[in-house]
TORLUM-600681 format. One line per field, with one value per residue (C-alpha): residue number from 0; x, y, z. Coordinates in Angstrom, 2 decimals, decimal comma, padded with zeros to 5 digits. Layout:
<vextors>
n <- [NUM; ...]
xx <- [X; ...]
yy <- [Y; ...]
zz <- [Z; ...]
</vextors>
This chain:
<vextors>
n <- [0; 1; 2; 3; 4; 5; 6; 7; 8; 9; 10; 11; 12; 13; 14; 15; 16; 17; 18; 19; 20; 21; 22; 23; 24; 25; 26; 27; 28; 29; 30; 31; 32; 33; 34; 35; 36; 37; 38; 39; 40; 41; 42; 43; 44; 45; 46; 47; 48; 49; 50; 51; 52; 53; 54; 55; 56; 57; 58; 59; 60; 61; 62; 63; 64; 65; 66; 67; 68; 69; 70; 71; 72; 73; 74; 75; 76; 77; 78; 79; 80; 81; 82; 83; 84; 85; 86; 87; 88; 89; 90; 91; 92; 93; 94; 95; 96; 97; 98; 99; 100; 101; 102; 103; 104; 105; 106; 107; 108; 109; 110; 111; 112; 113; 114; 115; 116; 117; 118; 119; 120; 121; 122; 123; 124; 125; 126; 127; 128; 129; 130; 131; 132; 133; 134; 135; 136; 137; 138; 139; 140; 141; 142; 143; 144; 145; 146; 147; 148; 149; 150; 151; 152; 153; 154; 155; 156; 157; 158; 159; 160; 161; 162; 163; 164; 165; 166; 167; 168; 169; 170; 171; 172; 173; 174; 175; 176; 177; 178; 179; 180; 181; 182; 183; 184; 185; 186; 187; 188; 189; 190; 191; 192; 193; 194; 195; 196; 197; 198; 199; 200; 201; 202; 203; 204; 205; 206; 207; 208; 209; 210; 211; 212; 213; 214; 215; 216; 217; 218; 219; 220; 221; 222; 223; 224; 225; 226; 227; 228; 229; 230; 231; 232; 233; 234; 235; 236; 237; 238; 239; 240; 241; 242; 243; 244; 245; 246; 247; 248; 249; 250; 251; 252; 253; 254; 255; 256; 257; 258; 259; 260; 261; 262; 263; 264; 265; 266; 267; 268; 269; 270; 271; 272; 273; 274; 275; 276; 277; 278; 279; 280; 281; 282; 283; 284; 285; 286; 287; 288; 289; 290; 291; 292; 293; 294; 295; 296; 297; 298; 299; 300; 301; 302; 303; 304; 305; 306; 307; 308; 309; 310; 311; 312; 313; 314; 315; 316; 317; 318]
xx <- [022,33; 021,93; 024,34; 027,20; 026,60; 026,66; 030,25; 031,51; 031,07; 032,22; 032,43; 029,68; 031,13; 033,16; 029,79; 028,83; 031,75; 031,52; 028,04; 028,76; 031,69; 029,08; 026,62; 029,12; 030,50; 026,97; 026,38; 029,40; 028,40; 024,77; 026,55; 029,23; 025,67; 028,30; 025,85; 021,47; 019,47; 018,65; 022,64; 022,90; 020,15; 021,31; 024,55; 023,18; 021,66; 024,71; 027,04; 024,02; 024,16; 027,64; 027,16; 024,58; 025,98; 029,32; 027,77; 025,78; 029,88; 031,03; 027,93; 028,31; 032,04; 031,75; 028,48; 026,75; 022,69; 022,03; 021,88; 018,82; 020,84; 021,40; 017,60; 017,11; 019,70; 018,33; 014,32; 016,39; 017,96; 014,71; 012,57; 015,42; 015,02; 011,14; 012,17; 014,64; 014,22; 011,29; 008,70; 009,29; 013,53; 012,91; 010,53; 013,87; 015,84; 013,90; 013,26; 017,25; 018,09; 015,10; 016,98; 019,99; 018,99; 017,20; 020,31; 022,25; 019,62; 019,81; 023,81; 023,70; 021,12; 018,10; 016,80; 014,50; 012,53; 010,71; 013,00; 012,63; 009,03; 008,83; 011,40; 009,56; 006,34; 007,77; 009,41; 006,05; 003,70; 006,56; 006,14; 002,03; 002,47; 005,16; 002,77; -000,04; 002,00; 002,49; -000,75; -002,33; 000,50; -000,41; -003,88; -003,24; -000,90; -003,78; -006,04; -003,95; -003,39; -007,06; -007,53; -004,91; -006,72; -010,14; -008,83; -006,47; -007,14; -004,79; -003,41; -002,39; -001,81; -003,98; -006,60; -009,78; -013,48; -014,00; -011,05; -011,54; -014,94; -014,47; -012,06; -014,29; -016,39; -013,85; -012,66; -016,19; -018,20; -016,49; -017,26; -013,57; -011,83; -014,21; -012,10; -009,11; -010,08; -010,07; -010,61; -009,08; -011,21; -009,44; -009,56; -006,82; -007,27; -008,07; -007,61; -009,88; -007,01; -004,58; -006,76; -007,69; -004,29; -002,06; -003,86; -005,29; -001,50; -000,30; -003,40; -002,34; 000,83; -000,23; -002,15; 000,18; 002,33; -000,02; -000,73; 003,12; 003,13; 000,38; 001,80; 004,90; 003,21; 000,02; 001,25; 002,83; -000,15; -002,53; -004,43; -004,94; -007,15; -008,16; -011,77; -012,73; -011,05; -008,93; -010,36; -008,40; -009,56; -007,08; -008,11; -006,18; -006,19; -004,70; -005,68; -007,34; -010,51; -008,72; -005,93; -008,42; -006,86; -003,14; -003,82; -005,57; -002,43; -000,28; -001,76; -002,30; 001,37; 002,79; 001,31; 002,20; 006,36; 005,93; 007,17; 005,63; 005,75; 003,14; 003,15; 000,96; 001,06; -000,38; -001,90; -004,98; -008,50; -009,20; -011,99; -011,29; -013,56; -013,36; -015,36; -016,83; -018,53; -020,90; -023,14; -022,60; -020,01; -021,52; -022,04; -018,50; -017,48; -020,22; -019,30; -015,82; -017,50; -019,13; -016,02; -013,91; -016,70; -016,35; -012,84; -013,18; -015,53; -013,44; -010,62; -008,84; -005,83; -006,96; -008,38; -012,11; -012,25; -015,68; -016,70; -013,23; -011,04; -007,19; -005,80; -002,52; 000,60; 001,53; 000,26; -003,31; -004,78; -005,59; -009,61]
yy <- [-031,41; -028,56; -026,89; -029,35; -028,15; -024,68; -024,99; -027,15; -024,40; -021,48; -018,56; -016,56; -013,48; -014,17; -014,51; -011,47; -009,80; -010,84; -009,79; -006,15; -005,99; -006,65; -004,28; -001,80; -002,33; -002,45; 000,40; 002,88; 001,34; 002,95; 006,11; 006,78; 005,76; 003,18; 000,86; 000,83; -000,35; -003,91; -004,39; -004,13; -006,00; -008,72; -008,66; -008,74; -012,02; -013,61; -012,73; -013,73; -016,94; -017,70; -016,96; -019,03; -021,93; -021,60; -022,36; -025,06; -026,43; -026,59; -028,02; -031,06; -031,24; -031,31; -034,02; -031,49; -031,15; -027,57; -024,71; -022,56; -019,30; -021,70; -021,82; -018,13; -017,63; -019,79; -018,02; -014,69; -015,62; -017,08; -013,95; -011,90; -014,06; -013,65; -009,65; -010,12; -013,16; -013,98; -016,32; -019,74; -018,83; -018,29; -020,96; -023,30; -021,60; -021,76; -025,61; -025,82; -024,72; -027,39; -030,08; -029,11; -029,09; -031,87; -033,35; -032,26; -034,14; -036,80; -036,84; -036,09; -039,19; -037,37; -035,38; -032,84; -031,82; -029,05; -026,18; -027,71; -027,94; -024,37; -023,22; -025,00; -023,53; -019,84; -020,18; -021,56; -018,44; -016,18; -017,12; -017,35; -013,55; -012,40; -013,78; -012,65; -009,43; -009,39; -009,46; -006,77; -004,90; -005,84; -005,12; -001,61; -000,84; -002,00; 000,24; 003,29; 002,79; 002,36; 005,60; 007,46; 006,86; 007,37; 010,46; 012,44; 012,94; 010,21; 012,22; 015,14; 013,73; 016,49; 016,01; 015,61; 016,70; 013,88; 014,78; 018,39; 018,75; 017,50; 020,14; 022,55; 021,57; 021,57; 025,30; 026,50; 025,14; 026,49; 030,16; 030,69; 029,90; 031,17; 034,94; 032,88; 030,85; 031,26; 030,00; 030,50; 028,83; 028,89; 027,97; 027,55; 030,63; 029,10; 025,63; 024,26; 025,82; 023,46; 020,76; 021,86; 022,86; 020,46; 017,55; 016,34; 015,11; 018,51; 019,49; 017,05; 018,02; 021,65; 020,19; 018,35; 021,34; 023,50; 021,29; 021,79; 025,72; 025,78; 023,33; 024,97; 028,62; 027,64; 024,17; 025,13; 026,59; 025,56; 022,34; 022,19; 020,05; 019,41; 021,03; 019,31; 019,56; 022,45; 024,04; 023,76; 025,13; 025,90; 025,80; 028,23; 028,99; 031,84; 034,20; 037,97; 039,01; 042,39; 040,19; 038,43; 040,65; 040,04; 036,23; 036,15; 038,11; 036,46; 032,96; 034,81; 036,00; 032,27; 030,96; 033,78; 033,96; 029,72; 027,58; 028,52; 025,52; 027,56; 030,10; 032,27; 033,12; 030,17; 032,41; 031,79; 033,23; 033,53; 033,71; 033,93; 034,09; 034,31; 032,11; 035,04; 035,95; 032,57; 031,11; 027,39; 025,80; 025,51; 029,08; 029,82; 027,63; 028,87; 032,84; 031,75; 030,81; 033,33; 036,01; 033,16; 033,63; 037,72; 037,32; 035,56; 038,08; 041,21; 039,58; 036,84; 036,24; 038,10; 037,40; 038,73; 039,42; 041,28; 043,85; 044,22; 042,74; 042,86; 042,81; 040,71; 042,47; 040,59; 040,21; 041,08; 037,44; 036,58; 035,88]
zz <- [029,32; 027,85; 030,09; 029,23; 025,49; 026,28; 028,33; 025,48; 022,88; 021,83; 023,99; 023,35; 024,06; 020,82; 018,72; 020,68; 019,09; 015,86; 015,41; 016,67; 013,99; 011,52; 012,35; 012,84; 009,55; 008,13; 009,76; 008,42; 004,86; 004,97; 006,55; 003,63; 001,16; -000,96; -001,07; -001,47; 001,71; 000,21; -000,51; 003,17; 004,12; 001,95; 003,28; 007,29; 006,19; 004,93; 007,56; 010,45; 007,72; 008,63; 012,31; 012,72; 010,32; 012,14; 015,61; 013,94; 012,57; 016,35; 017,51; 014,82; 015,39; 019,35; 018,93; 020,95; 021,93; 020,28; 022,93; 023,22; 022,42; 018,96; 018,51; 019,62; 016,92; 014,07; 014,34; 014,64; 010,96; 009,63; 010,68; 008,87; 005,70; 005,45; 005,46; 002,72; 000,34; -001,69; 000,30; -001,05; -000,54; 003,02; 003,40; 001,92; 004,27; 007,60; 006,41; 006,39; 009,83; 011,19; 009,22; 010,73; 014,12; 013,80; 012,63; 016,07; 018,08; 016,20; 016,61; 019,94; 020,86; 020,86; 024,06; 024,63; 021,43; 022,93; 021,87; 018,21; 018,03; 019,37; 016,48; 013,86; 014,99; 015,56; 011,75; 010,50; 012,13; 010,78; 007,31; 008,20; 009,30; 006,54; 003,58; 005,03; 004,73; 001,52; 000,85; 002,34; 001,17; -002,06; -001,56; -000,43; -002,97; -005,59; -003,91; -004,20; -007,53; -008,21; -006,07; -007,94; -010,96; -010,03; -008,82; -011,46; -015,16; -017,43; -019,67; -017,64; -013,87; -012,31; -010,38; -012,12; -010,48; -008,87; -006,76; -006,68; -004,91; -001,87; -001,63; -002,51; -000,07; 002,00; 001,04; 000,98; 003,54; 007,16; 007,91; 008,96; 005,84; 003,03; 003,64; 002,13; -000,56; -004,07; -007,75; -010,87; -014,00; -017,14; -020,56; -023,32; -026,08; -029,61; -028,66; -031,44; -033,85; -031,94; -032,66; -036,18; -037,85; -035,64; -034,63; -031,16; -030,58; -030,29; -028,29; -025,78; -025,13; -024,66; -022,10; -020,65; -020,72; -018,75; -016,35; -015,64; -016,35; -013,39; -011,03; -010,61; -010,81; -007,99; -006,92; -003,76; -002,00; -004,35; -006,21; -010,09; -011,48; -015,11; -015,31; -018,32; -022,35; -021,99; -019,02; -015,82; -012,44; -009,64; -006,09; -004,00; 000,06; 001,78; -001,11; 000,45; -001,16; -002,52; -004,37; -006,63; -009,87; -009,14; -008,88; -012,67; -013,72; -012,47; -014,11; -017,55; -016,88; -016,33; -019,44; -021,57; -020,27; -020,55; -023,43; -026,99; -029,42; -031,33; -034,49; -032,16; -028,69; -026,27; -023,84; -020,92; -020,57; -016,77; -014,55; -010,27; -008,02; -003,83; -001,90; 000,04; -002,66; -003,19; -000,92; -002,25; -004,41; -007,22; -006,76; -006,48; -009,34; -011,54; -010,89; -011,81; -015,21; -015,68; -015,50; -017,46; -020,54; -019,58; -020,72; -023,47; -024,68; -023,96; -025,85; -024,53; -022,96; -019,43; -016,27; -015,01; -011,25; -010,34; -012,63; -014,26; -016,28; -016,26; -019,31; -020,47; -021,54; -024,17; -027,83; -028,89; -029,48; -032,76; -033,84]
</vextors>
């Protein structure tokens, strides 16, 4: 029976052509970039649409049983629709091709069901598996963004501490990489002036302006994190033990060629310290304090590695 039907309709090398034309088109489309991704997947459900209602046209019109390359044809479309449309759309549509073949067995006088019941339950574990999907795709994309959060400081987007001491760890704790691993801990120069004369506004998007001064200076091979108020710590790997000077220059350096939406010089006080030279992390962090606050007292805008102190180029800072 099913064979009669088959003979009756048309040749399927013609469908076979048709859908090649389409991909091929489809295909030159996402080549030349004319169109987005979704465009085109849109578009590879209409025209599989019309494929798949034309078939279903000369099936009606030739009161024919529907072949089983029909039914392979109509899940094909309805697993396509789950990828494109929203859930309760392709629901309606999968819904619409079992009314319709339903409606060619019923035209033809009935028959085998078997191939129907197997395309209704294939459509109905498809939309089962798509939803499902959706949410555990939702679900993970929640998590991230709970991560993300939990994990970088709001106003700035760096990472915050939470996120920085596993690295740390990380940086610290094998024997093989503490000869390459380095901190820089520093602090914004009169920053309570910001505060005071401009307003926590301004202070914020000095910050924020920083963070972006020392992302593009370190962010490459490095990780900067907001330390806490307007101390920032940068976590760097790859750094020799005899480079530990050049490194604070080069951060006071950044900060002082950066933007300057301030009557006075926005400039850095640094502290670096190698990982060599600590025998824990806290260790590390807290010598990297401890030449930060050596800065500071020597003047300001500089950076403390060991017993010395580089000094910045630029202008004396102001008390």
């Amino acid at each position: 029976m099913y064979g009669q039907g088959h003979r009756g309709s048309a040749p399927l090398d013609g469908w076979a052509g048709y859908g090649a034309a389409v991909c091929l088109v489809l295909a030159v489309l996402l080549a030349i970039r004319r169109v987005t991704t979704r465009t085109v997947d849109q578009g590879a459900l209409g025209l599989a649409s019309a494929l798949v209602l034309a078939q279903l046209g000369a099936a009606f019109t030739r009161h024919q049983l529907p072949t089983p390359h029909l039914y392979f044809s109509c899940v094909f479309v309805g697993m396509a629709a789950y990828a494109v449309l929203p859930v309760r759309l392709a629901l309606l549509y999968g819904a619409g091709l079992l009314a319709l073949l339903l409606g060619l067995q019923v035209q033809a006088g009935g028959g085998n069901l078997t191939l129907l019941v197997d395309t209704a339950i294939t459509l109905v574990l498809i939309g089962h598996i798509s939803v499902f999907g959706q949410h555990i795709t939702a679900e993970r994309t929640e998590s991230g963004v709970h991560e993300t959060l939990a994990l970088s400081d709001p106003l700035t987007g760096a990472a915050n501490r939470r996120a920085v001491y596993p690295l740390l760890e990380q940086r610290h704790t094998p024997p093989d990489t503490r000869g390459r691993s380095a901190v820089i801990l520093l602090d914004i120069d009169h920053f309570k002036r910001v505060n005071d004369e401009f307003g926590h506004l301004v202070g914020d998007e000095i910050l924020q302006q920083l963070t972006r001064t020392l992302q593009q200076t370190f962010g490459g091979h490095g990780t900067v994190a907001r330390w806490g108020g307007e101390e920032f710590l940068v976590v760097l790997q790859g750094v020799p033990r005899d480079q530990l000077a050049d490194l604070g220059e080069r951060c006071c350096a950044a900060v002082r060629k950066g933007p300057q939406p301030l009557p006075w010089p926005l400039t850095v006080s640094c502290g670096v310290a190698h990982a060599a030279e600590a025998a824990s992390v806290q260790g590390w962090v807290a010598l990297a304090d401890c030449r930060l606050y050596h800065a500071k007292q020597q003047g300001r805008d500089q950076a403390a590695t060991e017993d010395t102190v580089t000094t910045g180029l630029g202008d004396p800072p102001r008390p």
